[in-house]
RODREN-311967 format. One line per field, with one value per residue (C-alpha): x, y, z; residue in one letter. Coordinates in nm, 2 decimals, decimal comma. Layout:
! residues N
xx	(X ...)
yy	(Y ...)
zz	(Z ...)
res	(a ...)
END
This chain:
! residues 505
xx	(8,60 8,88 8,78 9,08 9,00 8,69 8,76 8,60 8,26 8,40 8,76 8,88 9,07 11,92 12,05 12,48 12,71 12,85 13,18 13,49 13,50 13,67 14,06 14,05 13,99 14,18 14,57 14,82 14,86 15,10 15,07 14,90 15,06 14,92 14,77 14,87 14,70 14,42 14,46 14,38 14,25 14,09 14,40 14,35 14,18 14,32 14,16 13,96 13,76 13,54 13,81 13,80 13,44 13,34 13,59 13,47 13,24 12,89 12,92 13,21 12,96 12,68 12,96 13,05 12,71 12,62 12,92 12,84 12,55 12,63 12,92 12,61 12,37 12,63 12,69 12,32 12,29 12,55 12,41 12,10 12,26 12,30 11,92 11,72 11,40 11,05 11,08 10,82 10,90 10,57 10,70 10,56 10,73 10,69 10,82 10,88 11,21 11,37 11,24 11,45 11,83 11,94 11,96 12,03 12,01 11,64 11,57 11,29 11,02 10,87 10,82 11,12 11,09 11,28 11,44 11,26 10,93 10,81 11,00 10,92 11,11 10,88 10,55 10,30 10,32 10,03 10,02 9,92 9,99 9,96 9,63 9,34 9,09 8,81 8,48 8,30 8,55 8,44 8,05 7,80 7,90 7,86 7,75 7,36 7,17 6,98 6,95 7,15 7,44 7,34 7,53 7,73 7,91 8,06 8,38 8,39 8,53 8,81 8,95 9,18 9,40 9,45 9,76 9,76 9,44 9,68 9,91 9,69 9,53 9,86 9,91 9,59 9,58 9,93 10,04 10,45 10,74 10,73 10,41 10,43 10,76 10,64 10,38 10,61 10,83 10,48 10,38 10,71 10,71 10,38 10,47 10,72 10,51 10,30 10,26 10,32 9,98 9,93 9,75 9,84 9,89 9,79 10,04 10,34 10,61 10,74 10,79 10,51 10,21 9,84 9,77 9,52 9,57 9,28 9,41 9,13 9,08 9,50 9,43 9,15 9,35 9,66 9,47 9,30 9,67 9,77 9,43 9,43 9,75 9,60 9,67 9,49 9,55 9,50 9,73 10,14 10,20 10,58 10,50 10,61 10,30 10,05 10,16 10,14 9,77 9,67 9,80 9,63 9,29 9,38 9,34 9,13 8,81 8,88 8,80 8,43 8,13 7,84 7,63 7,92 8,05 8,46 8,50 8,59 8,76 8,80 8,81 8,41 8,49 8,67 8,38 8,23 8,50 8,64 8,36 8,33 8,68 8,67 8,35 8,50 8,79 8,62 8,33 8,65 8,81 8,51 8,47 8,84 8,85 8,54 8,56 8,22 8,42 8,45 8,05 7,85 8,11 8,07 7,71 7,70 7,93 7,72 7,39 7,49 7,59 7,25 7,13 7,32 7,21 7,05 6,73 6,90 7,04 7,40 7,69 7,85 7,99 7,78 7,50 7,18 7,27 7,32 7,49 7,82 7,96 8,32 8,16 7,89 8,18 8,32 8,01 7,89 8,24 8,13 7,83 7,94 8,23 7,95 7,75 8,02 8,05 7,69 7,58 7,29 7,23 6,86 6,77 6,63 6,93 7,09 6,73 6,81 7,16 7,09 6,87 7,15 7,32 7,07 7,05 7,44 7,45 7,56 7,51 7,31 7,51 7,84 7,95 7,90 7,93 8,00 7,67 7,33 7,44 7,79 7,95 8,11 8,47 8,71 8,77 8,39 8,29 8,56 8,38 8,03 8,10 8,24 7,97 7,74 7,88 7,81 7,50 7,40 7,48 7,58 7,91 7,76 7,53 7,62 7,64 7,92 8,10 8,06 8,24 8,47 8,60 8,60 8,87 9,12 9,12 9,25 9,53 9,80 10,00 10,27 10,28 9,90 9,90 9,55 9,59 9,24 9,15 9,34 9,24 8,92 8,89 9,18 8,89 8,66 8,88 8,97 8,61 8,58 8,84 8,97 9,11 9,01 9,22 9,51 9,56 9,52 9,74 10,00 10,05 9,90 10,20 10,50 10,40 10,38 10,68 10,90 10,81 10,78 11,07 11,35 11,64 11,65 11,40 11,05 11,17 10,86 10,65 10,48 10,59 10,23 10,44 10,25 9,94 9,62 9,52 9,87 9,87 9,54 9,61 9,97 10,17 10,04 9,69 9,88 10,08 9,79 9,60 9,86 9,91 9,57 9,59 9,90 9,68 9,40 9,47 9,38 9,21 8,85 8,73 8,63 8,27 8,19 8,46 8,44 8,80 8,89 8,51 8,57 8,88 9,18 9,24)
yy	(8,41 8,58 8,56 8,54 8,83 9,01 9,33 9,27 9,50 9,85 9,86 10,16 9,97 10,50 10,70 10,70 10,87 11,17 11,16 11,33 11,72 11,83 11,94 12,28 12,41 12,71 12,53 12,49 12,21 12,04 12,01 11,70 11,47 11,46 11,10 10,80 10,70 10,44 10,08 9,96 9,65 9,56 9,42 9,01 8,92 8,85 8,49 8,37 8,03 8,02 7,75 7,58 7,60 7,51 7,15 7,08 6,81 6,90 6,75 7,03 7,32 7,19 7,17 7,48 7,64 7,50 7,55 7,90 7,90 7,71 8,01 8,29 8,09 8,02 8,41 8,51 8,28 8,43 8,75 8,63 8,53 8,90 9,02 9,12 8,94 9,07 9,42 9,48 9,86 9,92 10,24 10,48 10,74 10,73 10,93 10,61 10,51 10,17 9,93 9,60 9,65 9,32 9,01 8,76 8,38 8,23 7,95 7,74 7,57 7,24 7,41 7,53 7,82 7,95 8,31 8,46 8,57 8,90 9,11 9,33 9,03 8,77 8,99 8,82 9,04 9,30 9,54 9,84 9,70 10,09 10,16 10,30 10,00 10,05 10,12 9,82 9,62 9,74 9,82 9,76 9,80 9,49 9,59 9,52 9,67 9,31 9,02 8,81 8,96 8,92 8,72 8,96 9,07 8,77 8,78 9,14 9,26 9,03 9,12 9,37 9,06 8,98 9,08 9,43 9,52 9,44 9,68 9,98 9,93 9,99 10,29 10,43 10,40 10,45 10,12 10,12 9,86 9,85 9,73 9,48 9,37 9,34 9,11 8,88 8,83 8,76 8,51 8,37 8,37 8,17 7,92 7,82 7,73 7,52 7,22 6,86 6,80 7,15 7,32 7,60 7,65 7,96 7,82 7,75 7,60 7,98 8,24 8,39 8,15 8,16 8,00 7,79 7,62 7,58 7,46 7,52 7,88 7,93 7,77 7,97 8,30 8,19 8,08 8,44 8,63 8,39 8,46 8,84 8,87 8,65 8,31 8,01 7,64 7,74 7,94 7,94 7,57 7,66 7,90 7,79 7,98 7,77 7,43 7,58 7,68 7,37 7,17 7,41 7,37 7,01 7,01 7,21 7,10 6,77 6,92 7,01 6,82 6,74 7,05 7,30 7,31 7,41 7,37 7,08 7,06 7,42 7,64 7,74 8,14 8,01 7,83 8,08 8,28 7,97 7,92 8,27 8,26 7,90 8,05 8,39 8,20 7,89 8,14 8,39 8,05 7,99 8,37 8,39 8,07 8,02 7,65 7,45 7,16 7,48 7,57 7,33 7,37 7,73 7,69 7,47 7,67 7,99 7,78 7,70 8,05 8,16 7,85 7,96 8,30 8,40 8,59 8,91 8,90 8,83 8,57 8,51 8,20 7,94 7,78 8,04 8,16 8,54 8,82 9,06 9,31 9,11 8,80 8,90 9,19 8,84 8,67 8,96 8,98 8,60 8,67 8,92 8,73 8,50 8,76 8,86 8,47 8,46 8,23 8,23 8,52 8,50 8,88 8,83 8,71 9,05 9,28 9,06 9,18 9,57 9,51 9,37 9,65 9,90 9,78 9,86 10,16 10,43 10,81 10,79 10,53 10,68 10,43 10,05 9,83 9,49 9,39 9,58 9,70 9,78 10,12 10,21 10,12 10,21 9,85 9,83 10,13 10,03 9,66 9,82 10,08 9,86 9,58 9,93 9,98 9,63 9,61 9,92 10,29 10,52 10,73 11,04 10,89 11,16 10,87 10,72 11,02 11,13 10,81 10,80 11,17 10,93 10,68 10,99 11,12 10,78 10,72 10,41 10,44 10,17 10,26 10,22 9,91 9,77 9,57 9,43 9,82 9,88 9,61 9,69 10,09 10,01 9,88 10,16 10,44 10,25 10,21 10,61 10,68 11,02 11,23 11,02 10,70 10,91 11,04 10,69 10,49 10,80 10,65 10,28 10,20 10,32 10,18 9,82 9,77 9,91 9,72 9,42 9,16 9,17 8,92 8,59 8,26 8,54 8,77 8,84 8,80 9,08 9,07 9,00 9,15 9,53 9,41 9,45 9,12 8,97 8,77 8,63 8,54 8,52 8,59 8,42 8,60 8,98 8,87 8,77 9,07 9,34 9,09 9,19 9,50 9,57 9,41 9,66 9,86 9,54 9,31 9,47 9,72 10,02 10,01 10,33 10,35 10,74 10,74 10,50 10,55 10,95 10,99 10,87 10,84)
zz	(8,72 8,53 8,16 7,86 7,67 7,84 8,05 8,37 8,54 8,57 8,42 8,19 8,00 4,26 4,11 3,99 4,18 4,02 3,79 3,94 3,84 3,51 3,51 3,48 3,12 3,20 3,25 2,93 2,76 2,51 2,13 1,98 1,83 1,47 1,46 1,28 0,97 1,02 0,94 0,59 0,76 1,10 1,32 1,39 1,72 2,02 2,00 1,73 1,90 1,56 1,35 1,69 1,75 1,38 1,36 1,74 1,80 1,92 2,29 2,35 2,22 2,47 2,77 2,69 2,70 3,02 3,22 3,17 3,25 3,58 3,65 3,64 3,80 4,07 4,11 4,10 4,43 4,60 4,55 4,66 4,98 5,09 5,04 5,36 5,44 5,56 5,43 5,15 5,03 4,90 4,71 4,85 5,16 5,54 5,83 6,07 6,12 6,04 6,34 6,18 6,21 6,31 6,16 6,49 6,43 6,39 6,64 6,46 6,61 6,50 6,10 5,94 5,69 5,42 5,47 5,21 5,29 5,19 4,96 4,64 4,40 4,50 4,48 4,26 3,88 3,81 3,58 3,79 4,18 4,30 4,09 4,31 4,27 4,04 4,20 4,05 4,20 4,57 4,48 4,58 4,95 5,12 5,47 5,52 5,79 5,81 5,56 5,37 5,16 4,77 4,56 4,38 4,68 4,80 4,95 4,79 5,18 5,19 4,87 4,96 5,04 4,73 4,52 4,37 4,59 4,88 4,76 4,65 4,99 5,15 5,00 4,97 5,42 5,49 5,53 5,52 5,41 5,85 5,91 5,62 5,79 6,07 5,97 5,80 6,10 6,28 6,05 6,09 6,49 6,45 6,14 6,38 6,70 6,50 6,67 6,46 6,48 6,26 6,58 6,85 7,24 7,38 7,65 7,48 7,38 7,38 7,68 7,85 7,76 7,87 8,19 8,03 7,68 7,40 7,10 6,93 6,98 6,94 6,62 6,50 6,59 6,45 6,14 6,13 6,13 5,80 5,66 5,69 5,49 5,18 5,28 5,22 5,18 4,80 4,78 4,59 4,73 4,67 4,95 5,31 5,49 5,25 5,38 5,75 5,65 5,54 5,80 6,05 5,87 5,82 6,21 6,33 6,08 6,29 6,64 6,49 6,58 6,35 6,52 6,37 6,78 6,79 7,17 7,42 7,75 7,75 8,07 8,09 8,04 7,71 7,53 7,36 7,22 7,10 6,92 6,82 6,66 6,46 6,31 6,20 6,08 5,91 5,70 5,59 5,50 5,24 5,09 4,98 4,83 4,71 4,80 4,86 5,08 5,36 5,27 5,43 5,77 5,76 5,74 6,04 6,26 6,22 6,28 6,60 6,69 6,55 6,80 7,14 7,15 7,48 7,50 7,61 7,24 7,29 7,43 7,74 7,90 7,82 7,54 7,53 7,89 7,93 7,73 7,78 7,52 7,55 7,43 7,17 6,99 6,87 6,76 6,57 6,38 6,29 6,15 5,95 5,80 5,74 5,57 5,35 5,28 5,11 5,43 5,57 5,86 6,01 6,04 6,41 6,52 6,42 6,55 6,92 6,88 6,85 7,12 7,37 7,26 7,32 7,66 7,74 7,53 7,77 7,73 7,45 7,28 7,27 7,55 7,54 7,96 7,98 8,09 8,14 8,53 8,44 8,36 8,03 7,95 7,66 7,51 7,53 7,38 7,09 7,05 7,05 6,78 6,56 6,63 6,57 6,22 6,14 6,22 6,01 6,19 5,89 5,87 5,99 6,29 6,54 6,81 6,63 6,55 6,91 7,02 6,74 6,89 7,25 7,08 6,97 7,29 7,40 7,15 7,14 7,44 7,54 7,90 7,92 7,67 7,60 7,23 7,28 7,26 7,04 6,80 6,80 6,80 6,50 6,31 6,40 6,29 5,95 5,86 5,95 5,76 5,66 5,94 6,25 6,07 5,97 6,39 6,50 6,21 6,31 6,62 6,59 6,25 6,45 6,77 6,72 6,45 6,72 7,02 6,83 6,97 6,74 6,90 7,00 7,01 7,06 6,75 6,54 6,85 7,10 7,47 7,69 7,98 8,08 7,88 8,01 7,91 7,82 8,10 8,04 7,66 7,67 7,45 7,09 7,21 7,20 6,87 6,68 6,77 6,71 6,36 6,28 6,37 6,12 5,87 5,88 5,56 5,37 5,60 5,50 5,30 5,49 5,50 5,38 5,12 5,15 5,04 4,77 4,62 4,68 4,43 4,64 4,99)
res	(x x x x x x x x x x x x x x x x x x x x x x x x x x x x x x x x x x x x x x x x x x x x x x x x x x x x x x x x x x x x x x x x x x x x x x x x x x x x x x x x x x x x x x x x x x x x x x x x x x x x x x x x x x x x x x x x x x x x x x x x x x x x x x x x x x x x x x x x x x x x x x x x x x x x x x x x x x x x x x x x x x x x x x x x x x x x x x x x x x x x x x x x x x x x x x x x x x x x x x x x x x x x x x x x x x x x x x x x x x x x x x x x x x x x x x x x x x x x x x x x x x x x x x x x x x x x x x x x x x x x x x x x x x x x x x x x x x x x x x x x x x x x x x x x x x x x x x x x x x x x x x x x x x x x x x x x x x x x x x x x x x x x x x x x x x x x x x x x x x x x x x x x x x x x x x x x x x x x x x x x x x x x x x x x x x x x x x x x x x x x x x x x x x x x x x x x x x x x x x x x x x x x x x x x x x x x x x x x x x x x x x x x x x x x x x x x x x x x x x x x x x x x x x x x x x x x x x x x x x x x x x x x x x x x x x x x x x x x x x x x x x x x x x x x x x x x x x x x x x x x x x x x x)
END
């Protein structure tokens, strides 16, 4: 059976304007005319309103006042009229060229959203938005080998969502006004294909759907794009993208049972990463809010991936049945969003994990298989690195470097195009860091800004057509994933933090 996301057994996946030049100094000129004697008074005013204005009643004063002030509010909206949307210029300079020329109409889905998004006028105020973070900010490094995480790190790796931290990020990992547009007209693509209901279809209403729907993990993934950009249904409520938060949370904390279960009447290969991606969601949900009403969910939902786990130490299809990398890459990512949540993480859950992982571990752990009898593939080797890093390999393990150096020879490529690869050796690289980051965002920042859809109903989206998996997932699945991609220079802290914690980046 075909899965949604899993790659099959075996398959390599201002400045003014300068004034007119002088006359030349050289050239004759006339005699002055001696001036005329100054007046011995200042000359009368053209019109003196203050007679008027002193015998006038006070109504006339007040009408006055605000008819102005109508006439410049007036022009200031006018003006506003002409501004460009979803471009943040985050300051700082890039090399990639401008990949939003047009401005075609915007056919709306069930949500309708105003034109201004994202732009440096409505950026929340900081003092210092482009200061390099300060360590005790980001420290204690929140990535355990095993345990629990300690209190005083909660939530720490989501907060380079926040504002300011957002925008230091950016510029501390090469983020550009591009990839922040992009993201915006994402965010936008998926506000509007939000069902009434507040949920998602992986199979429409848009072009190129999943063959199979599951509202519930749509949900969770379009839930996961909103998140990783700082939103939350606590967030501005004058902000269009909090109401289509809330509504989406509103609806999908319904489709949860009392055993913290996400799925129902979903294809069988689709169970488990549903459940998978409601946790990852639901537990970031709680660490950037800090909420208790999403605690106790949270809680639930990671018990029961804690529960499922099959004695081999990972996920597959079904409840406590078997193991593949695809699978278990997304359950790990859960239960580290729940250990940067402060939940509850039993230790031999994550000891069975390393030891699925040891058992497709490929040339000496450079190369991660989908199961135990499989051969290594890219995507995999991605997912099991990052689920490697996780789990507690340090920067310099010579097993990750080795496969980090296996990702760079395998760069971005739209004529090979792979974004579940992509999204996960994206995260790889960022947590590395320093050179193996900046050859990979090289690529990975102009890439996806330029072949994101631009014109007509699908502008904001990504086109599923020549994707590995895009027929699979469709095309909400790619978007989402090349959102969160875009979002990598703030999504999480790197866990090593050799940059920002080295001096600057």
């Amino acid at each position: 059976m075909v899965d949604l996301f899993q790659p099959p057994s075996g398959e390599l996946t201002e400045s003014w304007p300068q004034a007119p030049a002088a006359a030349d100094r050289g050239s004759a000129r006339a005699p002055r005319e001696p001036a005329p004697p100054a007046p011995t008074h200042d000359p009368p005013p053209l019109l003196d309103l203050e007679p008027v204005l002193r015998e006038s009643p006070p109504w006339l004063a007040s009408a006055i006042f605000h008819m102005a002030l109508m006439i410049v509010l007036g022009l200031l909206l006018l003006s506003s009229e002409a501004k460009y949307d979803l471009l943040l210029d985050a300051g700082y300079s890039d090399d990639v060229g401008d990949p939003i020329l047009e401005e075609p109409e915007l056919v709306t889905g069930d949500f309708e959203l105003d034109d201004e998004l994202l732009t440096p006028q409505n950026l929340p105020v900081v003092e210092d938005p482009f200061a390099t973070p300060d360590v005790q900010q980001i420290a204690p490094n929140p990535v355990l080998a095993t345990g629990p995480v300690v209190p005083t790190t909660i939530g720490v790796a989501l907060t380079g969502r926040e504002p300011g931290m957002k925008e230091a990020l950016l510029k501390a990992y090469g983020g550009t006004s591009h990839t922040e547009g992009a993201v915006a007209l994402g965010l936008r693509w998926l506000a509007n294909r939000q069902k009434r209901d507040g949920l998602w279809s992986l199979s429409g209403p848009y072009a190129d759907g999943s063959r199979a729907n599951n509202e519930a993990a749509a949900t969770a993934m379009a839930l996961l794009a909103f998140q990783g950009a700082g939103y939350t249904p606590q967030s501005d409520p004058q902000h269009a993208f909090t109401t289509v938060v809330r509504r989406g949370w509103n609806a999908l904390l319904k489709m949860m049972d009392d055993d913290g279960r996400f799925f129902h009447d979903v294809p069988t290969g689709h169970q488990l990463y549903t459940q998978a991606q409601c946790t990852i969601a639901l537990c970031e949900l709680f660490a950037m809010t800090g909420d208790y009403q999403y605690r106790d969910a949270a809680q639930k939902a990671v018990d029961y991936c804690v529960k499922i786990q099959a004695n081999e130490g990972g996920w597959r299809y079904n409840p406590g049945s078997e193991s593949d990398m695809s699978v278990t890459g997304w359950f790990v990512m859960a239960l580290q969003s729940a250990r940067m949540a402060g939940l509850d993480v039993p230790s031999p859950t994550l000891d069975r994990v390393n030891d699925f992982l040891n058992s497709v571990a490929r040339d000496e752990g450079t190369r991660y298989a989908y199961r135990a009898q499989d051969g290594a593939t890219l995507a995999l080797t991605a997912e099991g690195l990052l689920c490697r890093q996780y789990l507690g390999w340090e920067h310099n393990d010579p097993r990750l470097q080795a496969g980090v150096a296996y990702l760079l020879d395998n760069l971005p490529d739209w004529n090979q195009r792979n974004v579940y690869y992509w999204y996960y050796a994206t995260q790889v690289l960022h947590h590395m860091e320093d050179s193996p980051w900046r050859i990979w965002n090289a690529e990975m920042r102009k890439l996806l800004p330029e072949k994101q859809v631009k014109r007509g109903r699908e502008r904001g989206s990504w086109d599923p057509g020549g994707d590995r998996w895009g027929g699979e997932g469709g095309r909400l699945y790619v978007t989402c994933l090349s959102i969160y991609i875009l979002e990598v220079y703030y999504r999480h802290l790197p866990l090593y933090q050799t940059g920002i914690l080295g001096g600057g980046y």
